[in-house]
C-alpha positions in Angstrom: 116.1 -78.0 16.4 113.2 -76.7 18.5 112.8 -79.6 21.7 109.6 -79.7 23.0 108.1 -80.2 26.7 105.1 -81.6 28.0 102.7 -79.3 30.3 99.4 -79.9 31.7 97.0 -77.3 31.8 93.2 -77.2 33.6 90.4 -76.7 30.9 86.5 -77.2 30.9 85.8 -80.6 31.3 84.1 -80.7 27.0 87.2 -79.0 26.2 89.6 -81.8 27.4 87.0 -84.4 26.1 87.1 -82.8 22.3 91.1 -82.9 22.5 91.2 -86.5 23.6 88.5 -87.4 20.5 91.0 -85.3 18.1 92.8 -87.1 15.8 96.7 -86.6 15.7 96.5 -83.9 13.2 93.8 -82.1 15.1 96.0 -82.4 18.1 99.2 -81.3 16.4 97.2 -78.2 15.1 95.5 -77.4 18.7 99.3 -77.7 20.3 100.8 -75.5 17.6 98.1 -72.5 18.1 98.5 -72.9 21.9 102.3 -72.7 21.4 102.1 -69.9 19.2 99.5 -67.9 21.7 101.6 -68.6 24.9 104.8 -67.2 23.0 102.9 -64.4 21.9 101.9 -63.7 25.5 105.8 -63.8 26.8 106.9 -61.9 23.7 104.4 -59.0 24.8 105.0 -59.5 28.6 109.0 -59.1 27.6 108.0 -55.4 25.5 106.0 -53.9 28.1 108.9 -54.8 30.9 111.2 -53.0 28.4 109.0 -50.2 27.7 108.4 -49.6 31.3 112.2 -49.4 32.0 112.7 -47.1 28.9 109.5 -44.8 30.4 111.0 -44.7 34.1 114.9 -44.0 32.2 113.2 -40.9 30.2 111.7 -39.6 33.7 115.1 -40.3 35.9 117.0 -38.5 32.9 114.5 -35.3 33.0 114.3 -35.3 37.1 118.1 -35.5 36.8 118.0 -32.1 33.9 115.5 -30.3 36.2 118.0 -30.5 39.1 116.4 -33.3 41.3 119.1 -34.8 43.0 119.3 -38.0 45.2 119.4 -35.9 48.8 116.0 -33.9 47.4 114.5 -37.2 46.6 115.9 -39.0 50.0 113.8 -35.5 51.2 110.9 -35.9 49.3 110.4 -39.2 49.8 111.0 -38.8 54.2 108.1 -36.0 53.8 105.7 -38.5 52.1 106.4 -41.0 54.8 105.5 -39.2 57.6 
């Protein structure tokens, strides 16, 4: 059973008025495509986080096969500072 939660959200001013002059189907419709596009949203946010962490793995693994250890990052890292 999916529960549901009430949220408020700004929107232009004949926007607000045309939801409150829908009729319950209307409204249910409007609530079900926002639901669906804010899921959408997290669902893609969630990918790129995991696609980023995948990328920086792959370049850690490779620095790590091309001999870059932690000291000659610590080093590399103390030159860019100064």
């Amino acid at each position: 059973m999916t529960y549901l939660e009430e949220i408020t959200i700004k929107v232009p001013v004949d926007i607000a008025e045309s939801y409150r002059q829908a009729n319950e189907q209307e409204k249910q419709q409007i609530e079900t495509r926002i639901a669906f596009l804010l899921k959408s949203q997290t669902i893609s946010r969630k990918m790129a986080i995991n696609k980023l962490r995948q990328t920086m793995s792959e370049i850690g693994q490779k620095a790590v096969r091309k001999g870059l250890t932690p000291e000659i990052l610590e080093d590399i890292l103390k030159d860019n500072e100064g």
